[in-house]
N, C-alpha and C positions, 0 to 999 in steps of 0.2 A: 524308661530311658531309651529304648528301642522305639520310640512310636515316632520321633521327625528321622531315625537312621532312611538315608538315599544308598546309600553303597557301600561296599563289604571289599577289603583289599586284602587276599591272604598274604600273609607271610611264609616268605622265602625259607628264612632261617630254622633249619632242625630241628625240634623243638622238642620232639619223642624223648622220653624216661625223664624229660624235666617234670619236676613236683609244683603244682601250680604256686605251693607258696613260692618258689623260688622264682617263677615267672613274675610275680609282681611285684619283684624289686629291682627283674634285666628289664621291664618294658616304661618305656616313658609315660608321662600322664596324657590322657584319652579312654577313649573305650576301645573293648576287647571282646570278641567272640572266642571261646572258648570253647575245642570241642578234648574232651575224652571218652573213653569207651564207655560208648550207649549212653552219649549224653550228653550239653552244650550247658554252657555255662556263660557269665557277663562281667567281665573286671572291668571298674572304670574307677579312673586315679589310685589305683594298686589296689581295690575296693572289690572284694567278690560279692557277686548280689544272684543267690540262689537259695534253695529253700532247704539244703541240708549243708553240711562244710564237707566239701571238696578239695580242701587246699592240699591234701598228702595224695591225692590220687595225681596219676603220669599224663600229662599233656600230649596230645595225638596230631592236633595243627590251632594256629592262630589265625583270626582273621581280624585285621583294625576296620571299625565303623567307624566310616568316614561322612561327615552331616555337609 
């Protein structure tokens, strides 16, 4: 999913102690860089795509990939 991203736009909005499940029902549809402690993650259309579930762990910053 990451292979045609051009650009990375962080977001502004606070985001610390949110629980990533809770994150993929405030952010609209698109893709998401997700970083938490010691580790980046990929939502795209509320969709997490990683290789263990992350969704109860705290969100640290967002960033929208922008194509």
């Amino acid at each position: 999913m990451l292979d045609s991203m051009t650009e990375l736009r962080r977001l502004n909005k606070d985001f610390k102690s949110i629980k990533i499940r809770t994150l993929c029902d405030l952010l609209p549809s698109g893709g998401y860089l997700i970083r938490i402690d010691g580790h980046l993650t990929y939502m795209y259309n509320s969709i997490i795509y990683d290789i263990w579930d992350c969704l109860n762990e705290e969100v640290d910053a967002v960033w929208m990939v922008l194509a």
